[in-house]
C-alpha positions as CSV (number, residue, x, y, z in Angstrom):
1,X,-8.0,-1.5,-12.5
2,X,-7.2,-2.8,-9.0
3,X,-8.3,-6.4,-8.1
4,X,-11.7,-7.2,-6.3
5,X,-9.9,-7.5,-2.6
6,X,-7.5,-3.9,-3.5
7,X,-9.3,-0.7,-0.9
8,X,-8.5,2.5,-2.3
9,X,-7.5,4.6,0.2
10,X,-8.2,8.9,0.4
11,X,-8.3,11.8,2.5
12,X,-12.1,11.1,3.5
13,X,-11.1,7.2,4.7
14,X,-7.4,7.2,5.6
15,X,-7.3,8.1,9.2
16,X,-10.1,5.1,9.7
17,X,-8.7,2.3,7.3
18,X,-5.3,2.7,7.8
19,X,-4.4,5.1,11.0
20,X,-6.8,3.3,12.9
21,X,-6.1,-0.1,11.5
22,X,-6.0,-2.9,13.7
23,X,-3.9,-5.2,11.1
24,X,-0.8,-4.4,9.4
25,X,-1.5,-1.4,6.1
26,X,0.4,-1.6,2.8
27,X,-0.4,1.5,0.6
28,X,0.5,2.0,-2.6
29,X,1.0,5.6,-3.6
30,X,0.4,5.5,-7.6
31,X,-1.0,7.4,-10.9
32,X,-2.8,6.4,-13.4
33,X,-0.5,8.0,-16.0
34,X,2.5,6.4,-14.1
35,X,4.5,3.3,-16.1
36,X,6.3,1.8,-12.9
37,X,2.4,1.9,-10.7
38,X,1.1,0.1,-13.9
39,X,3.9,-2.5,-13.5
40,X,3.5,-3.5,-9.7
41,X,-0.6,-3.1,-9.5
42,X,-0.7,-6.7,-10.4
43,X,1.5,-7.7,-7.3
44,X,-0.3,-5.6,-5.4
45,X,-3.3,-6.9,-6.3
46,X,-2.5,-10.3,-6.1
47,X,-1.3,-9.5,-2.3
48,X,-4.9,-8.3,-1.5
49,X,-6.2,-11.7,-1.8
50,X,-3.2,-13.4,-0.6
51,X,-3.3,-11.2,3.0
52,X,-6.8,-10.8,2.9
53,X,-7.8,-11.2,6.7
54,X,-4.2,-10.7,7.6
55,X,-3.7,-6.9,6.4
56,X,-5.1,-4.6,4.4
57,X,-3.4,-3.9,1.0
58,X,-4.8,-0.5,-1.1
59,X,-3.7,1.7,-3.6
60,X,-3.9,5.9,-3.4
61,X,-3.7,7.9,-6.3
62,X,-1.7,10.6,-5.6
63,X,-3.6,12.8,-8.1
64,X,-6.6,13.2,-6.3
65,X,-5.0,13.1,-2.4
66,X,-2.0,15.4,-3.1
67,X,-2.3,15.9,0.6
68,X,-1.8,12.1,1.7
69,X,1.2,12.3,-0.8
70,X,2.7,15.7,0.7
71,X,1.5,14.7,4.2
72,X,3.8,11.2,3.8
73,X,6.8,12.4,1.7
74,X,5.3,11.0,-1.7
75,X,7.9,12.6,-4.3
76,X,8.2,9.9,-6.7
77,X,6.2,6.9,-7.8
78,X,5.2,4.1,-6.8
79,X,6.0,4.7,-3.1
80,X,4.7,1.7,-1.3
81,X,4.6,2.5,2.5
82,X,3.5,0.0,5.4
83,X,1.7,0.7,8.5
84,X,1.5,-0.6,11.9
85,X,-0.6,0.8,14.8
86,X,-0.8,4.4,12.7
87,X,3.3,4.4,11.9
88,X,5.1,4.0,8.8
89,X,7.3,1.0,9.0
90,X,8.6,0.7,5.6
91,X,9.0,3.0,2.3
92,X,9.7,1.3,-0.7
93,X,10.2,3.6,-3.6
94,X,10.2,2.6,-7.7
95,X,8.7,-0.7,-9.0
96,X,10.1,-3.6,-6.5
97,X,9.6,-7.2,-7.1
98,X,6.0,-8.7,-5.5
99,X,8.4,-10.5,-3.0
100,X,9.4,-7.2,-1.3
101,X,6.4,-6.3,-0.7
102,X,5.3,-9.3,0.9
103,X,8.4,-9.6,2.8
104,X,7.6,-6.0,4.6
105,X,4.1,-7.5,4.9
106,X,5.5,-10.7,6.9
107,X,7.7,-8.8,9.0
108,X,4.8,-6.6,10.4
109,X,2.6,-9.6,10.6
110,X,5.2,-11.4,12.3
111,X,5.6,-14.7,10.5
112,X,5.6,-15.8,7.7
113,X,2.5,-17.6,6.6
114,X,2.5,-17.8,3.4
């Protein structure tokens, strides 16, 4: 399902590859029963390999860390949250287009490179 350069992220790797990150985190909070997550997990995907070195772009399914989603505020899907230095910067809630995304993702890198 998720592209060869997509982590998944869950309650046994979070805190070290995306609390402790030392690049800018995108997470994408998703289902696999979800329509809108089934729409965007191209984008995502194709962000993976697009920001690969840059920041780190995953996916975690709320089904099986229902305390990552409670723990962030996760009450609808897709929820897209970034991450710098352990904080959320941004929420992005529903199905957004690809450039959103990458947008937050520029912001936290701090220029645009792409």
């Amino acid at each position: 399902m998720a592209g060869e350069h997509t982590l998944h992220f869950n309650e046994d790797n979070f805190e070290r590859e995306v609390l402790q990150s030392d690049v800018p985190v995108l997470v994408d909070f998703w289902a696999t029963w979800c329509g809108p997550c089934q729409m965007v997990a191209p984008a995502i995907d194709e962000l993976a390999a697009e920001y690969r070195g840059r920041a780190k772009i995953g996916k975690c399914d709320v089904d099986h860390a229902p305390g990552l989603a409670s723990r962030y505020g996760v009450q609808s899907i897709p929820t897209i949250l970034t991450f710098r230095a352990g904080q959320v910067v941004h929420r992005l809630v529903g199905a957004k287009r690809k450039s959103e995304y990458a947008a937050a993702l520029d912001e936290l890198i701090g220029k645009d490179r792409r």
